[in-house]
C-alpha positions, 0 to 999 in steps of 0.5 A: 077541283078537277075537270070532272068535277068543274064540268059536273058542276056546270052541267048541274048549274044549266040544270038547277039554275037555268032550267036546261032540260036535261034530256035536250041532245046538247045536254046528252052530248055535254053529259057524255063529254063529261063521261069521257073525261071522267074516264080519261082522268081514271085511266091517267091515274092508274098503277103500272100494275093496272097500266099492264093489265090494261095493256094485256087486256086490251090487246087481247081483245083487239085481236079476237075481233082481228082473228073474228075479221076486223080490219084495223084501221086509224078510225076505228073503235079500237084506236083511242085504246091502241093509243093508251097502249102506246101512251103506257109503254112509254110511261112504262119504258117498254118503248 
């Protein structure tokens, strides 16, 4: 069982079992973890094709919203993806 699917599990549990309303910000907040952990374990498995497509896609859109006036910076909504670019240059040996 991934962890996807443990969280999916627990989170239908507190809905079915215990009677969580679903719509209460703690569950709305718990379902968009669960998302996002659903997302990293896609990106994980991706093919080095796919990791190279990520990576030109990616960097081209981060730099039309560079060239549209976006200032980079640490916080910003682009850098979890500028940390899988790193992530899969690695894996790729690109870096």
């Amino acid at each position: 069982m991934t962890n996807s699917e443990h969280l999916n599990w627990l989170f239908d549990r507190l809905v079915e079992v215990h009677n969580e309303n679903p719509n209460y910000d703690y569950m709305v907040r718990f379902r968009k973890i669960i998302d996002e952990v659903e997302n990293e374990e896609i990106k994980d498995s991706l093919t080095r094709e796919e990791k190279i497509s990520f990576i030109v896609e990616t960097e081209s859109k981060i730099m039309v919203a560079i060239m549209k006036g976006h200032k980079a910076s640490v916080e910003d909504e682009y850098q979890k993806d500028r940390e899988l670019i790193n992530k899969y240059r690695k894996e790729l040996g690109f870096i």
